[in-house]
N, C-alpha and C positions, 0 to 999 in steps of 0.2 A: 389505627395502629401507629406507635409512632420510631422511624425507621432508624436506623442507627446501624454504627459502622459493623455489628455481627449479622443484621438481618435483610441490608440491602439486597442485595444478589439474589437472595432468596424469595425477594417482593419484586425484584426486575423481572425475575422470571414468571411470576403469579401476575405480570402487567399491573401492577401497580404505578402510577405516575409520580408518585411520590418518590418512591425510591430513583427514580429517574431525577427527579428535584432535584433529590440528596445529592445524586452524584453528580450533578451542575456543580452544586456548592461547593463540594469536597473535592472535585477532580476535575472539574472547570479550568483550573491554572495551568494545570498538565497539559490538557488541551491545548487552550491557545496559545505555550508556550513552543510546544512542540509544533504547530503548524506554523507560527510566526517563525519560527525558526529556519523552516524547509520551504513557504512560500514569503520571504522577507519581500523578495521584489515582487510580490505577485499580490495587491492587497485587497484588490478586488475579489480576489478568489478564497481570501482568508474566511471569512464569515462563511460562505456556503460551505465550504472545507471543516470548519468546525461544526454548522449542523448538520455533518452528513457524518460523524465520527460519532457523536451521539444518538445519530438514529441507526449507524453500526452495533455500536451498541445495544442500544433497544432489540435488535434485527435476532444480534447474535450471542446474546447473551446466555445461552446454552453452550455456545463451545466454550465458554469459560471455567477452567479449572484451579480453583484454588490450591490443589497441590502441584503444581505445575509452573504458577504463577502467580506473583501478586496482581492483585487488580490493578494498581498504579501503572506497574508495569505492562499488565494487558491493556488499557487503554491509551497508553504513549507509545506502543505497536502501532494500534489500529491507528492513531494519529500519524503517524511516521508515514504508512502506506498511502493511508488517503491522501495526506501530502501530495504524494508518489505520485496517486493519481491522478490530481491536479495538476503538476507539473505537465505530467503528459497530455491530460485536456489540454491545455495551455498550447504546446507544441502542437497538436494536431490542427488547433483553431487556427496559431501562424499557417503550418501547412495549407491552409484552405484558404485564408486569405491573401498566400503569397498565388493562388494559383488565379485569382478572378483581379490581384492586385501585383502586375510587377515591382512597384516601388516599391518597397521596402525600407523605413526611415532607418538608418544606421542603429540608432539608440535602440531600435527590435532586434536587429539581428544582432547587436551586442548583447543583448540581452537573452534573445534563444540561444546564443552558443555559450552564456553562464549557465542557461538550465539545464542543457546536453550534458556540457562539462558534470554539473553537480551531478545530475541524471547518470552517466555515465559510472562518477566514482562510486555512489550509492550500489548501481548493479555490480557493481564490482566486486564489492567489497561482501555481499550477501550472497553473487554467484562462486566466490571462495573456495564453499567448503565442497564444491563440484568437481569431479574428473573434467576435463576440459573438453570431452566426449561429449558429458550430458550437458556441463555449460553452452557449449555450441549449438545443441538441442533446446536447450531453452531460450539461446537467443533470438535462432531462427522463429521458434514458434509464436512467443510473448512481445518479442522487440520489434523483430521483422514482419512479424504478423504472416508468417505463412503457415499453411494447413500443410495435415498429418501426408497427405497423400506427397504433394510437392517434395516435402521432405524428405519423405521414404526414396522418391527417385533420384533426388541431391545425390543422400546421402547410401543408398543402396540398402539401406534398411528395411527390415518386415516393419508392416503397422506396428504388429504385438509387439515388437523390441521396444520401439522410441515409447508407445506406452506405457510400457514395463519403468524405460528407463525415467520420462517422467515422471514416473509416479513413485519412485524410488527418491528423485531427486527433489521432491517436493516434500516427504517424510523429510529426505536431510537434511532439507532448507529448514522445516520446521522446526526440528531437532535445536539446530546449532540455533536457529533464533528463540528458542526459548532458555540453550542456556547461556545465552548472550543477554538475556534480557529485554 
């Protein structure tokens, strides 16, 4: 069968490798335009960064909606975050090795505080469309990495509430990022 731009999506989902091909060819520049972009200084990380955006793909090529989204757009998403996540590998890796390694050469920690920095605007800018209630909520949980229970005691909250409100505030994020593009 041969794939083309009405029937790919419909053969990524049937596991066709082909249609995976396709969207190398055709959506390949998106990619690594977009990762180059958010990992500039990171180029180590660029190539695993982009095979792991196309095996997102592959993965979840189900929550894909074409009335919702164009595919371009959905894969310069999924590029955008894995970026994201990369970034964070990256810092948690300095983390580990600032702790078995107190030296620290200058040029790294100039370097971890442009990723923070960039890291920082980026959550910024997507925790937005948040009350600054549930942003607080998500930064503790996702950023700071602390669990539900800690939280609840922080913040004096039942479980069910913060899950509530996550789960509210993750519809909203998603919302405004799809019609942000």
């Amino acid at each position: 069968m041969r794939i083309t731009e009405n029937n790919f999506v419909s053969q990524l989902k049937k596991r066709n490798e082909k249609a995976l091909e396709y969207v190398l060819n055709n959506y390949g520049w998106i990619v690594k335009t977009v990762v180059k972009k958010h990992l500039h200084n990171l180029e180590r990380y660029q190539e695993e960064c982009i095979n792991d955006v196309f095996l997102g793909v592959w993965n979840n090529i189900y929550s894909f909606d074409k009335n919702k989204s164009t595919f371009k757009n959905w894969i310069a998403g999924i590029s955008k975050y894995k970026s994201i996540d990369y970034k964070r590998k990256y810092l948690k890796d300095l983390e580990q090795q600032s702790l078995t390694n107190f030296e620290l050469k200058m040029e790294d920690n100039s370097l971890n505080e442009i990723i923070k920095k960039e890291l920082s605007e980026d959550l910024e800018v997507l925790l937005n469309c948040l009350k600054s209630e549930d942003k607080d909520l998500f930064l503790k949980l996702y950023v700071e990495e602390k669990d539900i229970d800690s939280i609840s005691k922080e913040t004096g909250l039942k479980r069910d509430i913060i899950y509530n409100r996550i789960s509210r505030g993750k519809r909203k994020l998603k919302k405004n990022m799809i019609e942000r593009g």
